[in-house]
C-alpha positions as CSV (number, residue, x, y, z in Angstrom):
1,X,-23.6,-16.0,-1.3
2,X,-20.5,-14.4,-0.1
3,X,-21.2,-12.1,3.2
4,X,-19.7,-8.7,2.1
5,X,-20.0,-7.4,5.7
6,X,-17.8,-9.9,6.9
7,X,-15.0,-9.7,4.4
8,X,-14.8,-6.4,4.8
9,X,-14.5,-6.4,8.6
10,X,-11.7,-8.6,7.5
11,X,-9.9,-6.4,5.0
12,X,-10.5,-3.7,7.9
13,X,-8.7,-5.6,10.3
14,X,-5.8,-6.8,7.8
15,X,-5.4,-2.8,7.4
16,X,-5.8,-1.6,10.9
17,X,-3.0,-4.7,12.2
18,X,-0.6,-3.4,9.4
19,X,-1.3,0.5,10.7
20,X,-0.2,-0.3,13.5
21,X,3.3,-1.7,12.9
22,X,3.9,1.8,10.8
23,X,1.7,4.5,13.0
24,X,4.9,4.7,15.4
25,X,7.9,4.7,12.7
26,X,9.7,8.0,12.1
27,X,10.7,9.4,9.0
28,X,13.8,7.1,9.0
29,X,11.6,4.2,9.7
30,X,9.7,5.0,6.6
31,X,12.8,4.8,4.5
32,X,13.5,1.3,5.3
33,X,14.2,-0.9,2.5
34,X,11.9,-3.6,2.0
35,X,12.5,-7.2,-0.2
36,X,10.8,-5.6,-3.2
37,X,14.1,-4.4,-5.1
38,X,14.2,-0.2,-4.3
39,X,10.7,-0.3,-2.4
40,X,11.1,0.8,0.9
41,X,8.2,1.0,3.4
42,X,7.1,3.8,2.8
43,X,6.8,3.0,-1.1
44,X,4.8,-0.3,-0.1
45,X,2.0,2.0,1.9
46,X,1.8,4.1,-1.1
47,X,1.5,1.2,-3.5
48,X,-1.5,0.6,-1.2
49,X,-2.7,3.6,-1.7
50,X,-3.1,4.1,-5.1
51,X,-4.6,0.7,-5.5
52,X,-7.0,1.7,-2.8
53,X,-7.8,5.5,-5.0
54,X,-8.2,2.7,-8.1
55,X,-10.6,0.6,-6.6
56,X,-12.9,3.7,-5.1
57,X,-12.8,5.0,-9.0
58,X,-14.1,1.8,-10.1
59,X,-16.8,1.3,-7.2
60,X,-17.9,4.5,-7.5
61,X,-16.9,6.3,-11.0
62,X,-16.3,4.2,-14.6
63,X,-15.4,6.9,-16.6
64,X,-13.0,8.1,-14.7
65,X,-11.3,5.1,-13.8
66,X,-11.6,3.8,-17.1
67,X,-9.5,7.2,-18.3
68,X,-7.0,6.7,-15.6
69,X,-6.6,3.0,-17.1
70,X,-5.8,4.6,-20.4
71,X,-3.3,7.1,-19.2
72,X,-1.8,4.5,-17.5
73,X,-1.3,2.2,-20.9
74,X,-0.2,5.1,-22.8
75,X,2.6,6.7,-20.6
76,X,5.4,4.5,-21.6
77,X,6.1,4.0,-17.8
78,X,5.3,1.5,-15.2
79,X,2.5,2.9,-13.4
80,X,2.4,0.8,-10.3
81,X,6.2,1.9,-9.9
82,X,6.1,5.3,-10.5
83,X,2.7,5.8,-8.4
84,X,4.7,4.5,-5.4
85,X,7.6,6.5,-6.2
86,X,5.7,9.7,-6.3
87,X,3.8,8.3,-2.8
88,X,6.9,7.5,-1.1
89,X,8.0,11.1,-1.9
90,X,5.2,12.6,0.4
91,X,6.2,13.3,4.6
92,X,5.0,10.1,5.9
93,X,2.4,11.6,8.6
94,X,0.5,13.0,5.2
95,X,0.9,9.2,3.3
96,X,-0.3,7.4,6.6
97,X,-3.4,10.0,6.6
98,X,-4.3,9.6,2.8
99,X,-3.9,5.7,3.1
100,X,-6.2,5.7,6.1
101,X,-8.9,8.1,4.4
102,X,-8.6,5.4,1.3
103,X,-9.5,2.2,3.1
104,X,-11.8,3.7,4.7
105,X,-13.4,5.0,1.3
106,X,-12.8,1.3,-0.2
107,X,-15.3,-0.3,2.4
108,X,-17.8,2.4,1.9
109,X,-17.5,2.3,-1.8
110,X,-17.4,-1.4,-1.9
111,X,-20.1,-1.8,0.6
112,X,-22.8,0.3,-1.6
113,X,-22.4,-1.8,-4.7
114,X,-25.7,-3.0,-5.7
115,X,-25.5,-7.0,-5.6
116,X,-24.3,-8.7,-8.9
117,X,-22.9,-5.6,-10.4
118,X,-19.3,-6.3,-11.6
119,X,-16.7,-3.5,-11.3
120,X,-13.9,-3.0,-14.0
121,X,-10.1,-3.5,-13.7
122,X,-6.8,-3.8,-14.5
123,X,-7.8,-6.8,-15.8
124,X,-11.2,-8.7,-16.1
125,X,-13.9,-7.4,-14.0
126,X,-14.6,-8.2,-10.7
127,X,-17.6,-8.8,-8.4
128,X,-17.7,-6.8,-5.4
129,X,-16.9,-9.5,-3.0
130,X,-13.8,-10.6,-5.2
131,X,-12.8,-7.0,-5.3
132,X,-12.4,-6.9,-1.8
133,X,-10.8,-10.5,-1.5
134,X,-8.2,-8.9,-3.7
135,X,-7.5,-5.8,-1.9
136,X,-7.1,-8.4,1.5
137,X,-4.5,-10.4,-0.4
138,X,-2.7,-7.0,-1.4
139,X,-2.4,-5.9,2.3
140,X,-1.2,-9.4,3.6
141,X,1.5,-8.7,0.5
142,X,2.5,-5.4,0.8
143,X,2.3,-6.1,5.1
144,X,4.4,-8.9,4.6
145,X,6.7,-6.9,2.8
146,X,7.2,-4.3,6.0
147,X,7.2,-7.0,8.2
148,X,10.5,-8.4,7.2
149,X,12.1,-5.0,6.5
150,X,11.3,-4.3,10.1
151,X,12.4,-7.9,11.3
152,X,8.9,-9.0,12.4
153,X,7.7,-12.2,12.4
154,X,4.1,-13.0,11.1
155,X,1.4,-14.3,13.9
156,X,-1.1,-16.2,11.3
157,X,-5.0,-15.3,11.5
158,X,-8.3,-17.1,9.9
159,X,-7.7,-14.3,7.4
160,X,-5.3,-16.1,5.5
161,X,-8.1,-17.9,4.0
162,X,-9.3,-15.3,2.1
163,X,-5.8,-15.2,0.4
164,X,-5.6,-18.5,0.0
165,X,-8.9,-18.7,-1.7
166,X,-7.3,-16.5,-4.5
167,X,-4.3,-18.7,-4.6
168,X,-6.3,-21.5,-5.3
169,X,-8.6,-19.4,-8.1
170,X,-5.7,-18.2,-9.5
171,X,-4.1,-21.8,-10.4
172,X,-5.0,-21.3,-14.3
173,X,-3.8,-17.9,-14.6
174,X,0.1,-18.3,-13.6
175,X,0.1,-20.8,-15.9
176,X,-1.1,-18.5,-18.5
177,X,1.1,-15.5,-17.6
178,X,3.9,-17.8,-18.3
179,X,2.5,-18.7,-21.4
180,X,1.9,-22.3,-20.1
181,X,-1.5,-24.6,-20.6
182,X,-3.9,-24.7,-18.0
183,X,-3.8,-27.9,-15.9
184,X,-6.0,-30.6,-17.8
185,X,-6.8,-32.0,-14.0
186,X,-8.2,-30.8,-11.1
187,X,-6.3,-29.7,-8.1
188,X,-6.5,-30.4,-4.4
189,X,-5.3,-28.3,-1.6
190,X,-5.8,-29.2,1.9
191,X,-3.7,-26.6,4.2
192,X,-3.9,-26.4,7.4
193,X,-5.5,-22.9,9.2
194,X,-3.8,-21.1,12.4
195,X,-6.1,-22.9,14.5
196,X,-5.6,-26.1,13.4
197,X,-8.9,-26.5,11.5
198,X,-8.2,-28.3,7.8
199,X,-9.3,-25.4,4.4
200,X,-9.5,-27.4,1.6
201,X,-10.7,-27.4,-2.4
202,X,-10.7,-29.5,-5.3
203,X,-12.2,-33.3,-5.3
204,X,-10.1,-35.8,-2.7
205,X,-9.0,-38.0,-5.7
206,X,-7.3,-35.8,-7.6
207,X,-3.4,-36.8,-8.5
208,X,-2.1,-33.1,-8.4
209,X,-2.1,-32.3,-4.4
210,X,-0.7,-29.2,-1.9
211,X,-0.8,-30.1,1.3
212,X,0.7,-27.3,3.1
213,X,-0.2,-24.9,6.6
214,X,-2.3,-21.9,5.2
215,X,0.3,-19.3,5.8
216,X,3.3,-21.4,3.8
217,X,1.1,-21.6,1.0
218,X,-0.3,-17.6,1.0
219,X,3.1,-16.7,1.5
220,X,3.8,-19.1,-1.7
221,X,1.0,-17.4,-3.9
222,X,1.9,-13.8,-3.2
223,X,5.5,-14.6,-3.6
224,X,6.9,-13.3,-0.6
225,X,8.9,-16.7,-0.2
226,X,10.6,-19.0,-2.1
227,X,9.3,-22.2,-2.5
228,X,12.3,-24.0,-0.7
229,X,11.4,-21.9,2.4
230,X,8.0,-23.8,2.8
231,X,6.8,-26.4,3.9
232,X,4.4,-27.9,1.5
233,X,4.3,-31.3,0.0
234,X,3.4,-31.4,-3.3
235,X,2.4,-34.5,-5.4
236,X,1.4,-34.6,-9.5
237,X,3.3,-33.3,-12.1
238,X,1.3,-30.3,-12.9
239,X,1.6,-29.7,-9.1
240,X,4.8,-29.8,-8.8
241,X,4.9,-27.4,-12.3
242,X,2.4,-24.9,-10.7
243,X,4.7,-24.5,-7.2
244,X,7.5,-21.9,-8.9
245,X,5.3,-20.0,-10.7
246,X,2.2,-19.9,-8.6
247,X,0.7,-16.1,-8.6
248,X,-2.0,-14.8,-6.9
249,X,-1.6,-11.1,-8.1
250,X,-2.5,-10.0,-11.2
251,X,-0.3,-8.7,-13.8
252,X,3.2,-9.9,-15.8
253,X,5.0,-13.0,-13.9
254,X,6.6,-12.0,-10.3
255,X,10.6,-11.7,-9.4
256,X,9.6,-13.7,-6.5
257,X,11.9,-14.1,-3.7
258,X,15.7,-15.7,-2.8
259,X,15.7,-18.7,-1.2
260,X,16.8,-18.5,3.0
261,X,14.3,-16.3,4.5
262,X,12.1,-18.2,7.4
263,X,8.3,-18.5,6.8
C-alpha cells in the first residue's frame, strides 16, 4: 500500500522548493523565457495551475470535470497552451496566489479520496496515489523548466524517485504514442539516488538495461534533456529504442530538448 500522507508531503515540498525560486521575481522576472518554445516562467506556473484546478475537479467533482474535458476536445484549440497563455496574462502576485491556494486544494482534495476509488483524466483513470505521483513529476518538469531560464542548477532530492517510478511505468506507453510495439521483454533499471543508495525495477537478468543516476534518467523521462546530455548506459535493443522517445507525461509525443545543455 502506497502511504498517501507521505507522497503528499513530498509533492508539498517539490511545490514549496519551486515557490521559492519565483516568490522573489518581479514582473520582468516572470517574463523570462523558458526552454518550452514561447513559455516563459510565468506561463510554466500557470500550466501548473490549471492542472492543479483539473485535478481538484476530478477529486472532488466528476461532472464538472468531465464537462470541462469536453469543452476542451471540442474547441479546436490546444487547451494546455491556451490555459497558460491566458494564466501568464494575470499580474504575477495574483498567479503566485491562485497557484498556491491550488496545491494546497490538491492535497486536501487528494487526501479525502476514499481508498480504491479511481479518479478520471485526461486519459485513463488514476488512483489517488498515482494522481499525486503525477502532479510530483509535473512540478519537477515545469521546475526544471524555470530553473534553467533562471540559470539554476538542480540539487537532486529522494523525491526524484517518485518521478522515476513513472518513467519506469510509463515504458509501454511512449512506445505506443509513437505508434511503436510494446517491448516483448522486461526491463531493468538500476539508477543511482542522491544519496548514493541504488532504486531499481525489473528482474536482474533481463537483456534490455538503464543504468543511470536518478536525476539523468528523470530528466530523460520528462524530456527536459537530450539524451546525449546524460549519462546513462543503456544495453538491449529495445533499450536502446526506448532512450529517444522515453515519456513520462501523458499526451501526443514530446519536442524534447537540443542537445548541449548540462544535467
Amino acid at each position: 500500500m502506497t502511504d498517501i500522507a507521505a507522497l503528499l508531503a513530498d509533492l508539498v515540498a517539490e511545490g514549496d522548493e519551486l515557490d521559492a525560486r519565483v516568490s522573489t521575481l518581479d514582473e520582468a522576472g516572470w517574463r523570462t523565457p523558458t526552454p518550452a518554445d514561447g513559455w516563459t516562467i510565468a506561463h510554466q506556473i500557470a500550466h501548473l495551475t490549471w492542472t492543479d484546478r483539473a485535478t481538484i475537479l476530478a477529486a472532488t467533482d466528476v461532472e464538472a470535470f468531465s464537462a470541462e474535458l469536453r469543452a476542451a476536445m471540442t474547441t479546436g484549440e490546444n487547451p494546455v497552451d491556451a490555459a497558460a497563455a491566458q494564466g501568464a496574462a494575470q499580474p504575477p502576485d495574483d498567479l503566485l496566489a491562485t497557484w498556491r491556494r491550488g496545491r494546497n486544494d490538491v492535497v486536501a482534495a487528494l487526501g479525502a479520496v476514499p481508498p480504491g476509488q479511481k479518479l478520471p483524466w485526461f486519459g485513463p483513470p488514476m488512483a489517488p496515489a498515482s494522481m499525486a505521483t503525477a502532479r510530483l513529476m509535473e512540478t519537477f518538469g515545469h521546475g526544471q523548466d524555470v530553473l534553467d531560464a533562471l540559470g539554476i542548477r538542480r540539487v537532486p532530492t529522494a523525491r526524484l524517485r517518485h518521478v522515476a517510478h513513472i518513467g519506469v511505468r510509463t515504458v509501454g506507453f511512449a512506445f505506443a504514442v509513437h505508434d511503436k510495439p510494446a517491448p516483448a521483454e522486461p526491463f531493468r533499471f538500476e539508477l543511482t539516488g542522491p544519496d548514493g543508495d541504488l532504486w531499481t525495477w525489473g528482474p536482474d537478468d533481463a537483456v534490455n538495461r538503464i543504468v543511470a543516476p536518478a536525476l539523468d534518467f528523470c530528466l530523460l523521462v520528462t524530456q527536459r534533456r537530450h539524451r546525449d546530455d546524460l549519462r546513462l548506459t543503456v544495453t538491449g535493443d529495445q533499450a536502446s529504442e526506448w532512450v529517444p522517445i522515453a515519456q513520462a507525461f501523458a499526451g501526443p509525443p514530446g519536442a524534447g530538448r537540443r542537445p548541449g545543455l548540462a544535467a
